[in-house]
BAFI-3210 file (N, C-alpha, C; in Angstrom, 3 decimals, decimal comma, padded with zeros to 6 digits):
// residues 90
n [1|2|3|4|5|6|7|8|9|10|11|12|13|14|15|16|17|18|19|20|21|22|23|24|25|26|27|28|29|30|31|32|33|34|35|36|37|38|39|40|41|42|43|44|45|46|47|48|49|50|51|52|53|54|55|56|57|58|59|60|61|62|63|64|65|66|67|68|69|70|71|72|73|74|75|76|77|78|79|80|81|82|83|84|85|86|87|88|89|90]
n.u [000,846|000,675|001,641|001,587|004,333|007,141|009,578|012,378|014,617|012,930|011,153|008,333|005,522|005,060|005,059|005,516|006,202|004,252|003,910|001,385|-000,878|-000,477|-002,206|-004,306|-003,222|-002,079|-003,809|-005,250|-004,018|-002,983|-001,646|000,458|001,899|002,849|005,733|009,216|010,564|012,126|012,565|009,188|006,046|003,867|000,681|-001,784|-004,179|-002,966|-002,305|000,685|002,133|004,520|008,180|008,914|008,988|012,306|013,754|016,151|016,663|018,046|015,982|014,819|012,435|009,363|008,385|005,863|004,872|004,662|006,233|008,034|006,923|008,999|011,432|014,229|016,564|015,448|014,060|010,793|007,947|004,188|002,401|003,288|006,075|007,787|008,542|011,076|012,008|011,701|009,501|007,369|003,695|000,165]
n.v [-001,183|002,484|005,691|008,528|010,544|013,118|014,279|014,243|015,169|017,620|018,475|018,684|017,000|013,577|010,238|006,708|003,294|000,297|001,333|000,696|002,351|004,871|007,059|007,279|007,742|010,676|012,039|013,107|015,390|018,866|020,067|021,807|021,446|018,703|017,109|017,583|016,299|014,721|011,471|012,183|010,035|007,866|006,985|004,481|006,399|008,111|010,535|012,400|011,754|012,637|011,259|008,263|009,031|010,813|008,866|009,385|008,690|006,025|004,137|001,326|000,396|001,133|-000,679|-003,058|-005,661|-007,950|-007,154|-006,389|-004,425|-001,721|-000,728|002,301|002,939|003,749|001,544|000,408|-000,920|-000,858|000,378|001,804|003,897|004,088|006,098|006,422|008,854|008,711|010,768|010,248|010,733|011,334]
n.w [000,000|-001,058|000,668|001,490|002,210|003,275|000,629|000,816|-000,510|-001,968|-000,159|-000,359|-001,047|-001,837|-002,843|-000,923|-001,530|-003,162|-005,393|-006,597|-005,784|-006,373|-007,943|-005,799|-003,773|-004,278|-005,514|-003,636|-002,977|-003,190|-006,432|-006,206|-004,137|-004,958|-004,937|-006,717|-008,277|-010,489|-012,699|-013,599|-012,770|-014,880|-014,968|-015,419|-015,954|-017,338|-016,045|-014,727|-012,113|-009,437|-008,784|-006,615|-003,215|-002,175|-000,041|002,369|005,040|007,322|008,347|008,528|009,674|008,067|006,795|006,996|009,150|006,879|005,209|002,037|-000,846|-003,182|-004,782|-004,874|-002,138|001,220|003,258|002,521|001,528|003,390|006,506|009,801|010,867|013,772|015,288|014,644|012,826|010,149|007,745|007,505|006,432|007,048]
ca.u [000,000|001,341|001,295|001,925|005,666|007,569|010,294|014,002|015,564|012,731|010,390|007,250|004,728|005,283|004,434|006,529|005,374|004,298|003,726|000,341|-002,007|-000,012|-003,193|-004,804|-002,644|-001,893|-005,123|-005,695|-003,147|-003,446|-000,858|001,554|002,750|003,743|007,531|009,374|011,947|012,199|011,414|007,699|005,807|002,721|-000,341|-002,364|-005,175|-002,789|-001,710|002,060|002,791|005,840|008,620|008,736|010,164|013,845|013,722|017,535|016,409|017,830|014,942|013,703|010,636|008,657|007,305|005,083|005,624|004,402|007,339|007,395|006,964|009,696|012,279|015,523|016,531|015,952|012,687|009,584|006,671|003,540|002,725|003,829|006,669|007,298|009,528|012,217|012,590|010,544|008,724|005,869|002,514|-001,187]
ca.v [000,000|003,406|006,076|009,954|011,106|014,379|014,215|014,552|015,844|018,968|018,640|018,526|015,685|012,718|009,245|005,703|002,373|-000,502|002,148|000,635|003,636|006,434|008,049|006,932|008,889|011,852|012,517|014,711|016,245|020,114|019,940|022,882|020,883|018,236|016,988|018,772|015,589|013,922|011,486|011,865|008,598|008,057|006,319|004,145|007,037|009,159|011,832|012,480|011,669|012,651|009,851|007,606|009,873|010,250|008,826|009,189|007,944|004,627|003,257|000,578|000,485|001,595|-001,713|-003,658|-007,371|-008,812|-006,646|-006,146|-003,116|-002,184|000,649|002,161|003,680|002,936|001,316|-000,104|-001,808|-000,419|-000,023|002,884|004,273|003,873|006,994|006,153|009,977|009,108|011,445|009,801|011,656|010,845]
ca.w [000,000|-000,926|001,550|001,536|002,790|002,756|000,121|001,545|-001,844|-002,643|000,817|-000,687|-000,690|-002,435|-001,952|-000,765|-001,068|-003,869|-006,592|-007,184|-005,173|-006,435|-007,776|-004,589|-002,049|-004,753|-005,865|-002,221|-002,689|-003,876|-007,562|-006,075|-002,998|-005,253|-005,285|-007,813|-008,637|-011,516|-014,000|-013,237|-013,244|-015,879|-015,029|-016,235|-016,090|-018,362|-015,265|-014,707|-010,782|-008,587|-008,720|-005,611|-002,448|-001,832|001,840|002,888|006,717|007,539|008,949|007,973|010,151|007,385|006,579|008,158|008,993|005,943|004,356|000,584|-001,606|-004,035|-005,009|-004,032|-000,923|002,237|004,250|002,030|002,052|004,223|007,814|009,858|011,484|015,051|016,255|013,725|012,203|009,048|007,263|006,826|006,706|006,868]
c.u [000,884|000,562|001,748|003,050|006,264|009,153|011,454|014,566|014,771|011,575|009,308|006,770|004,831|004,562|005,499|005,527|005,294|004,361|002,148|-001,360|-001,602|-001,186|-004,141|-004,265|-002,389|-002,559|-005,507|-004,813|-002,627|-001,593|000,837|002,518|003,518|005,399|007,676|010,910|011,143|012,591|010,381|007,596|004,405|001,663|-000,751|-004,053|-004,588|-002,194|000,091|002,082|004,228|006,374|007,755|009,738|011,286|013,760|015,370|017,596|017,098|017,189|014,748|012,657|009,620|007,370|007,131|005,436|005,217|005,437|007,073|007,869|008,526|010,217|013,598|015,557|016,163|014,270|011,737|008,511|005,558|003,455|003,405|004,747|006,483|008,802|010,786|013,065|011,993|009,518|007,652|004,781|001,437|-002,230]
c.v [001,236|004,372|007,503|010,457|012,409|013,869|014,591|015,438|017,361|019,328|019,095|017,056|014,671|011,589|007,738|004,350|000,650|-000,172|001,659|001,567|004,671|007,669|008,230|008,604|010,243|012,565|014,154|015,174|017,179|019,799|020,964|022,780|018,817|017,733|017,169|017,646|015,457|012,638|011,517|010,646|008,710|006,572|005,659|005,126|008,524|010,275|011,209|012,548|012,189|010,998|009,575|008,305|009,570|010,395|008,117|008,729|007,046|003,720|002,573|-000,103|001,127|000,625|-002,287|-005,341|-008,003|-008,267|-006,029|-004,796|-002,955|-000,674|000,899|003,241|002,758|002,539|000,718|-000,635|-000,394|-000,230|001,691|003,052|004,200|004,756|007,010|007,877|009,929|010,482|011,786|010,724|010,844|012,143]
c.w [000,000|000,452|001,214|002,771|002,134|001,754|000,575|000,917|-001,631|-001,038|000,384|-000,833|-002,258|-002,167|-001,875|-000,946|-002,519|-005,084|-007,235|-007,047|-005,469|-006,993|-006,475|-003,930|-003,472|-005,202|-005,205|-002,405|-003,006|-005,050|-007,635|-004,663|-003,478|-005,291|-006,218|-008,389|-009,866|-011,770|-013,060|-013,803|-014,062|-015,021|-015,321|-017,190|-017,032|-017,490|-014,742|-013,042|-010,560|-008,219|-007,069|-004,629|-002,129|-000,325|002,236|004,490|006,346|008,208|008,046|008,604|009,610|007,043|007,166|008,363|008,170|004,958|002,796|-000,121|-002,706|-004,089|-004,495|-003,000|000,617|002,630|002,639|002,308|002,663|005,796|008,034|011,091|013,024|015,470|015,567|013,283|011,027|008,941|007,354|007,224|006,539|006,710]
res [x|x|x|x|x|x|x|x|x|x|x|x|x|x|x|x|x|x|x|x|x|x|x|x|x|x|x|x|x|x|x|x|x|x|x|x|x|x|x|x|x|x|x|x|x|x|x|x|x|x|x|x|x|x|x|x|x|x|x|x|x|x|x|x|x|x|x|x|x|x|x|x|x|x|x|x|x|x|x|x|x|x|x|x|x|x|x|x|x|x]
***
């Protein structure tokens, strides 16, 4: 499950996770608090997303105990933070 995190690199909202909710969690989320990285990711609904956030933490209490998710950097999967220094938002 993706989830909505602040971006490390530009500190605007992004999102971390399986990459399969990215319209999900980015939908709410007003188009000018976007992350401002690059490549944008494409849809299947045709809209240009913010990559996947640069989360330079080394936590990896990001994911939950069924683990998972996919990308580079540090932490994955779902599930939330427990005091680590993450980002993460809701």
């Amino acid at each position: 499950m993706c989830h909505k995190v602040k971006c490390d690199r530009c500190n605007n909202d992004s999102w971390i996770g399986c990459g399969n909710h990215v319209p999900k969690v980015m939908d709410d989320v007003p188009r000018e608090q976007w992350c401002t990285c690059q490549p944008q990711t494409e849809e299947e609904n045709g809209k240009a997303y913010p990559p996947m956030a640069a989360i330079t933490s080394k936590c990896t209490s990001i994911g939950s105990s069924s683990g998972g998710g996919s990308g580079s950097g540090s932490g994955s999967g779902s599930g939330s933070s427990s005091g680590c220094g993450c980002k993460r938002t809701t």
